[in-house]
N, C-alpha and C positions, 0 to 999 in steps of 0.2 A: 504494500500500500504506500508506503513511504517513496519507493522508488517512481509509482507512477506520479506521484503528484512532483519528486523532484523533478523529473524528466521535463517536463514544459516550461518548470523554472528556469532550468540549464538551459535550453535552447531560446527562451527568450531573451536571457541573459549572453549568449552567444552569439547570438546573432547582431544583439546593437555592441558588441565589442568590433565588429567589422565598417559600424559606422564609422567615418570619417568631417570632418569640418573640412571645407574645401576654402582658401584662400581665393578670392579673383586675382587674377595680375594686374596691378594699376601700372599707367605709363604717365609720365608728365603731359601738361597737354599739349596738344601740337600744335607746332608755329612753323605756317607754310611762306616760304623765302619765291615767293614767284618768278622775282627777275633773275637769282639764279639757280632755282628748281631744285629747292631741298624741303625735307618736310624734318625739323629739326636734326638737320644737318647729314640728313638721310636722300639721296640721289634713287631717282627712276630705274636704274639700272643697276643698285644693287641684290643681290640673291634672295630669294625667302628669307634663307637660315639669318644671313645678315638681319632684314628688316625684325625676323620676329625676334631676335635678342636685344635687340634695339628696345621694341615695342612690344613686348610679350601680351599684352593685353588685348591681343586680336580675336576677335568673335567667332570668325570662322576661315576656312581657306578652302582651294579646289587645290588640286592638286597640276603636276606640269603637264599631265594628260588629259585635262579636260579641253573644251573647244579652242578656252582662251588662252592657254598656257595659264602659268601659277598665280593664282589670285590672293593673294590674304584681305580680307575685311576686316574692317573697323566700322561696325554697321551702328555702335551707339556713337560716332562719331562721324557717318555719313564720310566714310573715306575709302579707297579701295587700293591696295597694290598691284597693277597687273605684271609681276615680274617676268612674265614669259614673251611681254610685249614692252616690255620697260618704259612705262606712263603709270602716271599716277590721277587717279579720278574722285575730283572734291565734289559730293553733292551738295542741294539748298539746306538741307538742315545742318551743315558742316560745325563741328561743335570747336571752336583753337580760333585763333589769330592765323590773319594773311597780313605780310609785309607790305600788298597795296589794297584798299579798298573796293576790290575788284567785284566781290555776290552782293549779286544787288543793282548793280550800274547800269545806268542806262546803255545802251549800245550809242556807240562814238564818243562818248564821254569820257575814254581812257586813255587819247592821245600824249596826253601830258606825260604818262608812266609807261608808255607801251608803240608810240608812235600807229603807224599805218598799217594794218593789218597785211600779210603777206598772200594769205588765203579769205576769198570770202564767201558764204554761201548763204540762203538765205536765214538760214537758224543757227549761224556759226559763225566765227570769225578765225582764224588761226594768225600765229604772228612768231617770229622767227625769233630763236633770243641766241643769246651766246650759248646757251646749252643744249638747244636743241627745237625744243617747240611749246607754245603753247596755245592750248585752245580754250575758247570762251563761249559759251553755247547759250543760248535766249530763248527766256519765255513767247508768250504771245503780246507780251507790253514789250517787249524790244528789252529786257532786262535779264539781265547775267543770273541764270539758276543751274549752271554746270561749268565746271575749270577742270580740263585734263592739259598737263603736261608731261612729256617727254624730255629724253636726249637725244631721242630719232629726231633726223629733217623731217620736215611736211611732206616730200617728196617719198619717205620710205618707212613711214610710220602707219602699222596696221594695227586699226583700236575694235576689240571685242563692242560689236553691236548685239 
């Protein structure tokens, strides 16, 4: 009698010694360097393994065999790594600092920090920097709700649609 009633004590008592407290990884918050394409101090074209030691506080990733090559997410911060394509894609709810005032702006209103668009399209602008590229993508009010940059040229940069 004794044994059966210990039995269900032991196994419940067993089973939460397997619990664990899981820590999340926090990252500081990110401060995106526009004009020369770093997301604190972190480049388009470094590796996964690079960015997620950097940034271990990533949400989720695909891996290099997915459509778009390696993606890691930072989806409670609206950011994306596509390292198999080497750009980095800031969405509208983007949670960090940009070094220009860019989400949000009207289109043609960034002359002053970015000059003359090198590519234009109608929902898009791209512009050429010393690193590579960046692109600036518009609502239906002509206003900035997407920034992907590169170190690829405009001419040889293929962005997961």
């Amino acid at each position: 009698m004794k044994n059966i009633i210990l039995l269900p004590f032991m196994t419940i008592l067993l089973s939460s010694s397997y619990a664990q407290l899981k820590v999340k990884e926090t990252c500081n918050a990110f401060e995106v360097d526009l004009l020369n394409g770093k997301v604190n101090g972190v480049r388009p074209d470094f590796t996964g393994g690079q960015i997620k030691a950097k940034f271990p506080c990533f949400t989720s990733e695909d891996p290099e065999t997915s459509k778009c090559g390696e993606v890691i997410y930072y989806k409670d911060r609206d950011l994306k790594f596509f390292t198999g394509r080497d750009y980095v894609e800031i969405g509208p709810a983007f949670k960090g600092k940009l070094s220009i005032p860019v989400m949000g702006a009207k289109r043609g209103s960034l002359f002053k920090y970015l000059g003359n668009p090198r590519w234009k399209d109608a929902k898009w602008d791209a512009f050429e920097t010393q690193y590579g590229t960046l692109i600036l993508y518009y609502n239906t009010a002509s206003k900035v709700n997407m920034i992907r940059f590169s170190t690829k040229t405009g001419d040889v940069i293929q962005l997961c649609e």
